[in-house]
Structures are given as C-alpha cells and as structure tokens.
CHARMM-style PDB file with segment names, atoms N, HN, CA, C and O in Angstrom:
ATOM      1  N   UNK     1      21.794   5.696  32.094  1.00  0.00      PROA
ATOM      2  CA  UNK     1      20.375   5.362  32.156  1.00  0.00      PROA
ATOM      3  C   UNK     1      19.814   5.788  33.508  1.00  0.00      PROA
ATOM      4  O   UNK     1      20.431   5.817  34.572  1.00  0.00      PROA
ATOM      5  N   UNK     2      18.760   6.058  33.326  1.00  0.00      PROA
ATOM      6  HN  UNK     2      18.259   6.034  32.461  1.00  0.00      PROA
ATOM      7  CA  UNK     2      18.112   6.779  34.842  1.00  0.00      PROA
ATOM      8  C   UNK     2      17.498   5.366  35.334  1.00  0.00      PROA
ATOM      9  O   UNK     2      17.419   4.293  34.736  1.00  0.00      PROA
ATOM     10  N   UNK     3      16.996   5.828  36.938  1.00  0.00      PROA
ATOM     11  HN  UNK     3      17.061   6.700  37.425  1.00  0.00      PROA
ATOM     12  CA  UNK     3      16.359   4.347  37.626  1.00  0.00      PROA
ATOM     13  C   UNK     3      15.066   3.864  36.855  1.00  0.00      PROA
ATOM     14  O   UNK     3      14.697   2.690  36.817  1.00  0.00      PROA
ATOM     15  N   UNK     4      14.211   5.290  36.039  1.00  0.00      PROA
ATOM     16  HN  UNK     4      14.511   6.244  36.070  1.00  0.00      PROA
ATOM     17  CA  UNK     4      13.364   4.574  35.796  1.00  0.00      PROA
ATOM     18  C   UNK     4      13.466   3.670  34.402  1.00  0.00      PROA
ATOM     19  O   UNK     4      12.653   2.763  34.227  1.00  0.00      PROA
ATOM     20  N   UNK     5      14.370   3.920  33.538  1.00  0.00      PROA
ATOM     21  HN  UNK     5      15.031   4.657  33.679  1.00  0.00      PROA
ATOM     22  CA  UNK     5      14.383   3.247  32.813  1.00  0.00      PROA
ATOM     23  C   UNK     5      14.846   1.490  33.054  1.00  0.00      PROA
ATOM     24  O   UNK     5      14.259   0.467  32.703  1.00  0.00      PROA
ATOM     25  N   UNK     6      15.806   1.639  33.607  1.00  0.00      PROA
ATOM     26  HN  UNK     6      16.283   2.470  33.892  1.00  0.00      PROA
ATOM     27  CA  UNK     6      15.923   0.363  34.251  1.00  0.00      PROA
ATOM     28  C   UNK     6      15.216  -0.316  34.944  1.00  0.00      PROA
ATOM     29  O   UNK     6      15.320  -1.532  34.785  1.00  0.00      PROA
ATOM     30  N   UNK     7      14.313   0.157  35.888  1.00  0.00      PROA
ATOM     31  HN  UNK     7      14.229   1.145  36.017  1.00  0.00      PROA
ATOM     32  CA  UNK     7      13.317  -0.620  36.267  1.00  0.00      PROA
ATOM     33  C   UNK     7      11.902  -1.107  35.084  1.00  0.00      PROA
ATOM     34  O   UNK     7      11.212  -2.127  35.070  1.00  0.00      PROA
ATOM     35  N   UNK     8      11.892  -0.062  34.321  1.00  0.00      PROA
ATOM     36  HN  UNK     8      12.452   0.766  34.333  1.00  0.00      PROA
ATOM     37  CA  UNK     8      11.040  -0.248  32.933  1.00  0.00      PROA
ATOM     38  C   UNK     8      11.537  -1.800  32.391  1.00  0.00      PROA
ATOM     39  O   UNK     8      10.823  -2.773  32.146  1.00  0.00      PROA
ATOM     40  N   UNK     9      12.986  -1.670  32.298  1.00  0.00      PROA
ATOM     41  HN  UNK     9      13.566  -0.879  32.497  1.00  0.00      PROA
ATOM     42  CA  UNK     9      13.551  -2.646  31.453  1.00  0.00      PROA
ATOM     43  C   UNK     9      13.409  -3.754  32.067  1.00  0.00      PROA
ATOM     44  O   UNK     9      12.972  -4.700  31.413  1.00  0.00      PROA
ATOM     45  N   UNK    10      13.660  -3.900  33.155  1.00  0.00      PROA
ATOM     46  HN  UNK    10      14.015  -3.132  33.687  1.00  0.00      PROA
ATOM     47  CA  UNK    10      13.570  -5.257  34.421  1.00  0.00      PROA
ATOM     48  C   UNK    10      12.059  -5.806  34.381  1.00  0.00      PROA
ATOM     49  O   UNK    10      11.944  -6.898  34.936  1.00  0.00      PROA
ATOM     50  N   UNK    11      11.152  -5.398  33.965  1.00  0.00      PROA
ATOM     51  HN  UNK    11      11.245  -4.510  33.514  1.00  0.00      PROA
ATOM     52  CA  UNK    11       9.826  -5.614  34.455  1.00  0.00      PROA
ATOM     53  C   UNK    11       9.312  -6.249  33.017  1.00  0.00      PROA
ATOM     54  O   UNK    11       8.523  -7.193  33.001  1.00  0.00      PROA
ATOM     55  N   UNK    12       9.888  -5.581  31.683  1.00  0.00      PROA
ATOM     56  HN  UNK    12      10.530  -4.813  31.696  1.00  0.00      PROA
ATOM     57  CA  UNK    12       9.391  -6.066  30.567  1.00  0.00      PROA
ATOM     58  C   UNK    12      10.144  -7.746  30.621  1.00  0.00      PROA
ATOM     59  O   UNK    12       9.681  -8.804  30.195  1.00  0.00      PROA
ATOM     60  N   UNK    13      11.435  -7.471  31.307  1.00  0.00      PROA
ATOM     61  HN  UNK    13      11.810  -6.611  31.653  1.00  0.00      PROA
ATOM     62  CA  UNK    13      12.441  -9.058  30.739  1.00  0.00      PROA
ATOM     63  C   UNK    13      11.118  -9.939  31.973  1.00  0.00      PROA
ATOM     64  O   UNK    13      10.546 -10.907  31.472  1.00  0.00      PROA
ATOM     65  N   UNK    14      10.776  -9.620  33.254  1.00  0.00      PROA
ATOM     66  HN  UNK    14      11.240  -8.834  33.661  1.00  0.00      PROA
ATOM     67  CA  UNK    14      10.883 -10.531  34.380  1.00  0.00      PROA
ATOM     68  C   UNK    14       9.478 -11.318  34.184  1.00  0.00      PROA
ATOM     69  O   UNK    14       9.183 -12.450  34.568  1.00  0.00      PROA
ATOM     70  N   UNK    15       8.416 -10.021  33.207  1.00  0.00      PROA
ATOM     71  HN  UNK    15       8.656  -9.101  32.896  1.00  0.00      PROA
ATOM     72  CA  UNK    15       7.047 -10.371  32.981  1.00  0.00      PROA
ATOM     73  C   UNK    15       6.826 -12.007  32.512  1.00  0.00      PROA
ATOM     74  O   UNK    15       6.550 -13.035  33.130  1.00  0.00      PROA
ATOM     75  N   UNK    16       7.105 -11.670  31.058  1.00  0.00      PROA
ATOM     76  HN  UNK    16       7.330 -10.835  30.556  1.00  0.00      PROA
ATOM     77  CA  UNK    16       7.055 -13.153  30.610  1.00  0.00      PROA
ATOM     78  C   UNK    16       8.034 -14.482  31.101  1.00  0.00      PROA
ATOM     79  O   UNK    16       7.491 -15.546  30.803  1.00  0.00      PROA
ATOM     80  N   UNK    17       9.167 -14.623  31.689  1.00  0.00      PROA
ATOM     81  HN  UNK    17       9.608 -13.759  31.930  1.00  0.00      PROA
ATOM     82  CA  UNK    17       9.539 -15.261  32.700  1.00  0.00      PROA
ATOM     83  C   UNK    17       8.469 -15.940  33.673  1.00  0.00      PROA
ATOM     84  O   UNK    17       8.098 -17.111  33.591  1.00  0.00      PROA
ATOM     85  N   UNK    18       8.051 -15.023  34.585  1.00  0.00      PROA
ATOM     86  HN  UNK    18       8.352 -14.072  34.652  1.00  0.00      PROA
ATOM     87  CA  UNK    18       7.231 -14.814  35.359  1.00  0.00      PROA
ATOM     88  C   UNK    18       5.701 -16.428  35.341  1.00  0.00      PROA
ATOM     89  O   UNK    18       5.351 -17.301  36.136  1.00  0.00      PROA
ATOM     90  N   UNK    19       5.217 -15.905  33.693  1.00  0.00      PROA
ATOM     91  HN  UNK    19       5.501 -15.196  33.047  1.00  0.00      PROA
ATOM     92  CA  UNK    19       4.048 -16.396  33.598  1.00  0.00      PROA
ATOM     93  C   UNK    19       4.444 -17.426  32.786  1.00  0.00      PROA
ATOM     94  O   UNK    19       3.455 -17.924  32.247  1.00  0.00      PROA
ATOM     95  N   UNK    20       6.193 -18.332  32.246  1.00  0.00      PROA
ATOM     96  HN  UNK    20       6.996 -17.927  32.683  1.00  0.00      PROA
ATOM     97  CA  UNK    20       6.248 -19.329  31.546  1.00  0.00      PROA
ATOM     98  C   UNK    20       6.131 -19.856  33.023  1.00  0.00      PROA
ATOM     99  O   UNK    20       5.235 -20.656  33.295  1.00  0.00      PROA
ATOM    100  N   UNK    21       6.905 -19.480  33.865  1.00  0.00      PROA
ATOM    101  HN  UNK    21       7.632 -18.830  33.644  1.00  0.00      PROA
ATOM    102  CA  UNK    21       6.972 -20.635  35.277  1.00  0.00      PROA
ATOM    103  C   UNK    21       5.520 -20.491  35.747  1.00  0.00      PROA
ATOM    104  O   UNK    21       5.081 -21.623  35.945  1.00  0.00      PROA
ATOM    105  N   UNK    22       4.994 -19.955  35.894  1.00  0.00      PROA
ATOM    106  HN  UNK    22       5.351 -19.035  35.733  1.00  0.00      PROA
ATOM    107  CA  UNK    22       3.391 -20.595  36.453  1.00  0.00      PROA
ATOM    108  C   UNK    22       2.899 -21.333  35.268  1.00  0.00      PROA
ATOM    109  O   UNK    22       1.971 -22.030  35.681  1.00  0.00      PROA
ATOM    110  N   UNK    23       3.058 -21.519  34.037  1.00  0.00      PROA
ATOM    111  HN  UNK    23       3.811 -20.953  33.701  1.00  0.00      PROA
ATOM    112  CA  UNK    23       2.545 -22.668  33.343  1.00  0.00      PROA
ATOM    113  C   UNK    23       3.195 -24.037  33.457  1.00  0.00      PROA
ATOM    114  O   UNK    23       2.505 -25.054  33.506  1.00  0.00      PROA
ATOM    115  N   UNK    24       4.757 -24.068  33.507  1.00  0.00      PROA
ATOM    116  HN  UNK    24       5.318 -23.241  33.466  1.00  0.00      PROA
ATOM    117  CA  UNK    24       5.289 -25.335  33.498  1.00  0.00      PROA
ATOM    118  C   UNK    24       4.917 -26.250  34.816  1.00  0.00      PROA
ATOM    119  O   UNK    24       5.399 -27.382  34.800  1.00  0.00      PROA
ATOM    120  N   UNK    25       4.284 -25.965  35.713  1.00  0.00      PROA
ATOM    121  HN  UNK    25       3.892 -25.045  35.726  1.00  0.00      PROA
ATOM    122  CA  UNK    25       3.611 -27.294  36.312  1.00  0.00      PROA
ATOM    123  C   UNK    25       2.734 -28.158  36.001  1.00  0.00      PROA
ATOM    124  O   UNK    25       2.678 -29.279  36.506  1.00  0.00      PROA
ATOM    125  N   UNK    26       1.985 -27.731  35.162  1.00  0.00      PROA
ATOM    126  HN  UNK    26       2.031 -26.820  34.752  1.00  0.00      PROA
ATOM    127  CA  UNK    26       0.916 -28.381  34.462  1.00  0.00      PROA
ATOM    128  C   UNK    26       1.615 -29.917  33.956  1.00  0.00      PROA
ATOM    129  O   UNK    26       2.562 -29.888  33.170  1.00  0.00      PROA
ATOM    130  N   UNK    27       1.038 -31.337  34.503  1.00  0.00      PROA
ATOM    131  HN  UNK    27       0.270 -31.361  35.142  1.00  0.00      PROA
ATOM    132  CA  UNK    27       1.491 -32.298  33.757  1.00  0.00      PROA
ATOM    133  C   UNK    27       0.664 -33.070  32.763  1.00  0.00      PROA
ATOM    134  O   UNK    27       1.032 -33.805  31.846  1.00  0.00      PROA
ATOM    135  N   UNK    28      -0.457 -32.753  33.135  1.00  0.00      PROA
ATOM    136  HN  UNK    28      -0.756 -32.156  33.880  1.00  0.00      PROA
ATOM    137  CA  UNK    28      -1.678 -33.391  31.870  1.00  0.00      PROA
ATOM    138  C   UNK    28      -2.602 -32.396  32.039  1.00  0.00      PROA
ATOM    139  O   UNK    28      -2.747 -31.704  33.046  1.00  0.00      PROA
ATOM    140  N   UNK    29      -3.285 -32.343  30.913  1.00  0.00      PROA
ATOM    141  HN  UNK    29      -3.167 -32.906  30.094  1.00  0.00      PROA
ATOM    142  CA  UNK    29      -4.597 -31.622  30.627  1.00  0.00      PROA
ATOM    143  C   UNK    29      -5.613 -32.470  30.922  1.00  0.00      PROA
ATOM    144  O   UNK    29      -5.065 -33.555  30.730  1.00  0.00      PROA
ATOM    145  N   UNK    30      -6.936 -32.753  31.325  1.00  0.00      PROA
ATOM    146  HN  UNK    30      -7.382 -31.872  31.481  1.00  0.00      PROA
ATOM    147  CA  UNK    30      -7.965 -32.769  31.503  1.00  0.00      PROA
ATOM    148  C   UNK    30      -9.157 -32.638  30.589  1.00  0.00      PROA
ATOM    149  O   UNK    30      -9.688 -31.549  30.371  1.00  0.00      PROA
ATOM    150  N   UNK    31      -9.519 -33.647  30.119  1.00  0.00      PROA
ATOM    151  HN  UNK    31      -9.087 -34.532  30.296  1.00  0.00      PROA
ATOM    152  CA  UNK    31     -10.760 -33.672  29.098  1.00  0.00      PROA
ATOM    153  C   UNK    31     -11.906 -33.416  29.790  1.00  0.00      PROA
ATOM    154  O   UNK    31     -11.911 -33.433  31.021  1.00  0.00      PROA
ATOM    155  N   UNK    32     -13.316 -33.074  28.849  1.00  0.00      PROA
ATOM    156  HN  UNK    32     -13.312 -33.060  27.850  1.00  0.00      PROA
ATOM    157  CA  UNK    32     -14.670 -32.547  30.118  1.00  0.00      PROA
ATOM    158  C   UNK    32     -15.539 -33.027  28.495  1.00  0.00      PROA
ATOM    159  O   UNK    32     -15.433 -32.463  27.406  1.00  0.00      PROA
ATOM    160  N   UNK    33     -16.254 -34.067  28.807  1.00  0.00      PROA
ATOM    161  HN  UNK    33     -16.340 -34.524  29.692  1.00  0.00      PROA
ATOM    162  CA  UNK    33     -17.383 -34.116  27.794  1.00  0.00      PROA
ATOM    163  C   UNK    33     -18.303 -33.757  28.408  1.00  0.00      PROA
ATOM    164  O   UNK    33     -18.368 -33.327  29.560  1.00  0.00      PROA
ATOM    165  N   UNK    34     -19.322 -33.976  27.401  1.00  0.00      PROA
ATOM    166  HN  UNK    34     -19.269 -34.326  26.466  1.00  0.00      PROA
ATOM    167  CA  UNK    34     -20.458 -33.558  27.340  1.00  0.00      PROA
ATOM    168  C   UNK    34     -21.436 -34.531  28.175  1.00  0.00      PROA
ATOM    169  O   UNK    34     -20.817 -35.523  28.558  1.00  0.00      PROA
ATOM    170  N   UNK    35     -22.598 -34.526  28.509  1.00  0.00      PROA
ATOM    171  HN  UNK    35     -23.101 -33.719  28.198  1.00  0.00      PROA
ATOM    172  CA  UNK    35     -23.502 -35.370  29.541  1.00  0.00      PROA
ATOM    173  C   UNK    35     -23.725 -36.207  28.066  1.00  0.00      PROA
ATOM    174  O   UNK    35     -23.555 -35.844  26.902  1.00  0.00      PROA
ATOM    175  N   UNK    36     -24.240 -37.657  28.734  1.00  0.00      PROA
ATOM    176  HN  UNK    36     -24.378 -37.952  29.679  1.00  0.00      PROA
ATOM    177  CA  UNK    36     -24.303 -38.747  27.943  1.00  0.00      PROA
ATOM    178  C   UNK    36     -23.104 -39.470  27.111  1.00  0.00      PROA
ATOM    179  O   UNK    36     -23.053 -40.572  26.565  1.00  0.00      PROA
ATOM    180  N   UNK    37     -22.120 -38.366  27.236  1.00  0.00      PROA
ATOM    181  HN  UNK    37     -22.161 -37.470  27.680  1.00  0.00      PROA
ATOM    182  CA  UNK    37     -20.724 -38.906  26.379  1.00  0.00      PROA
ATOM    183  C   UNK    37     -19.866 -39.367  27.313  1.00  0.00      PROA
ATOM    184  O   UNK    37     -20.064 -38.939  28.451  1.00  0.00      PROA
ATOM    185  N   UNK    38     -18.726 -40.322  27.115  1.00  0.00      PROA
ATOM    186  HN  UNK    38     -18.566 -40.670  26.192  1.00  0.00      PROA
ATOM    187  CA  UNK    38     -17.667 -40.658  27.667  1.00  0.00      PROA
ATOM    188  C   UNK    38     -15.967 -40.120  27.123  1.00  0.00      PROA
ATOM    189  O   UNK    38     -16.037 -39.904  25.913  1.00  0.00      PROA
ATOM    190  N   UNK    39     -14.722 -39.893  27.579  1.00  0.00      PROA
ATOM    191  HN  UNK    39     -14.665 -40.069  28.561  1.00  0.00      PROA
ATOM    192  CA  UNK    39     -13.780 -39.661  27.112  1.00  0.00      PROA
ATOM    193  C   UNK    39     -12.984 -41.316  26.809  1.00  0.00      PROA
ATOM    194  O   UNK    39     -12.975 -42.296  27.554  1.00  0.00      PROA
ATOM    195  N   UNK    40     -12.369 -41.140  25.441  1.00  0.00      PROA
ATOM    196  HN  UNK    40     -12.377 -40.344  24.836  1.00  0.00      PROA
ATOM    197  CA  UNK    40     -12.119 -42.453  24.569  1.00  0.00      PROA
ATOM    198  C   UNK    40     -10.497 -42.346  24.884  1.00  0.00      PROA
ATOM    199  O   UNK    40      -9.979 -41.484  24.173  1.00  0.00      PROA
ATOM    200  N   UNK    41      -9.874 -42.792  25.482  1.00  0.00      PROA
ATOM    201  HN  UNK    41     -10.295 -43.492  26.059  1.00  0.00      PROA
ATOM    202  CA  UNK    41      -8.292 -42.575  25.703  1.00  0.00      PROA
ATOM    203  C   UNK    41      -7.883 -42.945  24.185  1.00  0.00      PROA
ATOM    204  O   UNK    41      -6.902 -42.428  23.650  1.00  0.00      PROA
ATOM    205  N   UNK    42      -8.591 -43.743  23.631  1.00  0.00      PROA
ATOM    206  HN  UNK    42      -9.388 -44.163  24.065  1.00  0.00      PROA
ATOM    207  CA  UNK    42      -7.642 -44.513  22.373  1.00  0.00      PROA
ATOM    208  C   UNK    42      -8.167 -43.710  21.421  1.00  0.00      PROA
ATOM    209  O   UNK    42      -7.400 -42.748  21.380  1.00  0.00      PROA
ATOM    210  N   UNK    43      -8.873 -43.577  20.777  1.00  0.00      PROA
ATOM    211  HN  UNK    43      -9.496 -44.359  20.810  1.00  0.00      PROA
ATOM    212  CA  UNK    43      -9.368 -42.309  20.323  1.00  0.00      PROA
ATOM    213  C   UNK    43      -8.847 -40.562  20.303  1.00  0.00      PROA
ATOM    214  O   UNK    43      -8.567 -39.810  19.371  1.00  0.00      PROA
ATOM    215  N   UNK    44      -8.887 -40.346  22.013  1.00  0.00      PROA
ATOM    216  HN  UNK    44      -9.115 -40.957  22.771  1.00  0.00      PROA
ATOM    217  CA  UNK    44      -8.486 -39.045  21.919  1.00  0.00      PROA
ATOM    218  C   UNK    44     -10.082 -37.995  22.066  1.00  0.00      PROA
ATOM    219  O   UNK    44     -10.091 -36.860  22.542  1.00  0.00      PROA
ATOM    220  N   UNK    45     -11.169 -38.643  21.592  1.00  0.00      PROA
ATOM    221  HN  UNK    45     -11.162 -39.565  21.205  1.00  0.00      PROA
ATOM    222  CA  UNK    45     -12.148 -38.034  21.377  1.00  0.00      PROA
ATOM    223  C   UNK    45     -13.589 -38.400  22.567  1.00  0.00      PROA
ATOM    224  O   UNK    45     -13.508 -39.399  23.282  1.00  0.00      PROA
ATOM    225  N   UNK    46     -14.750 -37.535  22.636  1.00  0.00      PROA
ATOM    226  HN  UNK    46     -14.815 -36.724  22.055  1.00  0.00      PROA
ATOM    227  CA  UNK    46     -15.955 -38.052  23.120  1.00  0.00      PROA
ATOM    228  C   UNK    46     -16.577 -39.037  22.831  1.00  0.00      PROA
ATOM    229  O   UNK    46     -16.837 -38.883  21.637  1.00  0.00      PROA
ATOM    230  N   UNK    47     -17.061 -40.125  23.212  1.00  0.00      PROA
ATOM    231  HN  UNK    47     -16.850 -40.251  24.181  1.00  0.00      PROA
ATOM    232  CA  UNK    47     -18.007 -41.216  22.328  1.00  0.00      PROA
ATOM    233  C   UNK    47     -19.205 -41.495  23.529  1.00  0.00      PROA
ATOM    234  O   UNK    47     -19.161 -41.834  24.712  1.00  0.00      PROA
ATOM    235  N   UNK    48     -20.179 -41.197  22.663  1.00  0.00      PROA
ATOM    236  HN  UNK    48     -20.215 -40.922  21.703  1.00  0.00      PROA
ATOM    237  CA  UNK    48     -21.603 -41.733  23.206  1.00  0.00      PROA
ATOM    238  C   UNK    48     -21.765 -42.662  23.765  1.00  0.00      PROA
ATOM    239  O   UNK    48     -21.450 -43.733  23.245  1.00  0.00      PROA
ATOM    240  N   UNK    49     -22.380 -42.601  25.187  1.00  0.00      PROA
ATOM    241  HN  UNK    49     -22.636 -41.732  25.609  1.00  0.00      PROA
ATOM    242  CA  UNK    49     -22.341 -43.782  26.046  1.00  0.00      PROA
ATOM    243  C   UNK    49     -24.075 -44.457  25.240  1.00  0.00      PROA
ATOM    244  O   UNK    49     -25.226 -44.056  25.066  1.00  0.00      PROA
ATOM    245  N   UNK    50     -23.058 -45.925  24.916  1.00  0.00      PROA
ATOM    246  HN  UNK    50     -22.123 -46.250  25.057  1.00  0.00      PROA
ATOM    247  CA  UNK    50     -24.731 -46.679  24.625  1.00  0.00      PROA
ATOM    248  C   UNK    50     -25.360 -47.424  26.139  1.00  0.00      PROA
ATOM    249  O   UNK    50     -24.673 -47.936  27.023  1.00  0.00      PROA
ATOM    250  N   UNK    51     -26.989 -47.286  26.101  1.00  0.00      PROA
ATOM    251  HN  UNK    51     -27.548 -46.871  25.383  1.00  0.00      PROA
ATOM    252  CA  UNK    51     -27.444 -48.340  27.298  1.00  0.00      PROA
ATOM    253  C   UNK    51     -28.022 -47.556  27.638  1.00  0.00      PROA
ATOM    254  OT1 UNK    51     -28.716 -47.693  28.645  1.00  0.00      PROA
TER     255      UNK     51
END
C-alpha cells in the first residue's frame, strides 16, 4: 500500500471517532419554550403560564 492510501484509510476510521467523542459530554439536553409558556418536568412538554 502506498502512504497515500494509508493515510486515506486513517482519516476515514479517525473521522467518526473523532465527532462520537465531542458528543459524549453532553449530560442533559435543555428545553427552550416559547414566551408565555413554561417547561412541565412531569409532563415532558410546554404548558401555558396562567395569571
């Protein structure tokens, strides 16, 4: 095999590697409603702030 193929090959394995470890820090996601709404933990969903 020549260098460039091997470096071809190294770059396809290292890519996706690469970008699972910059996702696995993530420990919770983050909800974003809408103005006038609140986030419902028990629910899971938006609910309209009354008042």
């Amino acid at each position: 095999m020549t260098i460039k193929t091997l470096l071809t090959a190294a770059a396809l394995v290292a890519a996706p590697l690469v970008a699972w470890a910059e996702c696995g820090s993530h420990s919770e996601a983050k909800m974003t409603c809408a103005a006038g709404s609140e986030y419902d933990s028990t629910s899971g969903t938006c609910k309209a702030v009354s008042g």
